[in-house]
C-alpha positions as CSV (number, residue, x, y, z in Angstrom):
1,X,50.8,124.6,37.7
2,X,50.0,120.7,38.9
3,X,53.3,120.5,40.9
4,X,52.6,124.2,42.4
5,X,48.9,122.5,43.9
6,X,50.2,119.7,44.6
7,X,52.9,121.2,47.0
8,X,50.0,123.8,48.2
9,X,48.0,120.9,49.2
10,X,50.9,119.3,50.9
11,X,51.6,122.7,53.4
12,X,48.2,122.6,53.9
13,X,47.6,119.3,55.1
14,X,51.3,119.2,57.3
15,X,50.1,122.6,58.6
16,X,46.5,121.3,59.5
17,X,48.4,118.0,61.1
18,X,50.2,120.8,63.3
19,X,47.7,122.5,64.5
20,X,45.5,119.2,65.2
21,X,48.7,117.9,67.2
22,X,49.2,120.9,69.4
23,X,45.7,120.7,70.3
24,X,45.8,117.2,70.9
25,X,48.9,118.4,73.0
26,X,47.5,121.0,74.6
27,X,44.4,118.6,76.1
28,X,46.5,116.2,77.1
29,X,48.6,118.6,79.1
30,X,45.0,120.2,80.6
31,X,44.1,116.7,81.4
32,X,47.4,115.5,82.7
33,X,47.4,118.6,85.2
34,X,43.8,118.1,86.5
35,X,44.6,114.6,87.5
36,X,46.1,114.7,91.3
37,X,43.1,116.5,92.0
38,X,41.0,113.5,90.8
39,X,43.0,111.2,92.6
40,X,42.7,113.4,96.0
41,X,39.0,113.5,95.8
42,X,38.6,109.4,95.6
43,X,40.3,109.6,99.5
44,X,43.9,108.1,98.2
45,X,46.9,110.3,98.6
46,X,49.1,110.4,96.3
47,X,52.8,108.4,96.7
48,X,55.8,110.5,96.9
49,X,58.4,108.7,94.7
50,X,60.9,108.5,97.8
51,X,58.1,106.8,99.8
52,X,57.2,103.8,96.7
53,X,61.2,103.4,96.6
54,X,61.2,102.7,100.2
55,X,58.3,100.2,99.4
């Protein structure tokens, strides 16, 4: 019975470190995406990659 909780507690805790890393995922893609718009709103445009190569 001691091994049985012991592997219980181990799902639970590598299921709980999923779920906290997709949400950790999740508001980092949320953030990521609302970025340009921040950068926009300061007056800067934002650099095409073909235009800082150029550089």
């Amino acid at each position: 019975m001691n091994v049985y909780c012991r592997i219980l507690t181990l799902v639970k805790s590598v299921f709980a470190a999923f779920v906290v890393g997709a949400l950790a995922g999740f508001l980092a893609a949320t953030g990521n995406a609302a970025e340009p718009d921040a950068q926009t709103s300061r007056g800067t445009a934002p650099i095409s990659a073909s235009a800082w190569a150029q550089r």
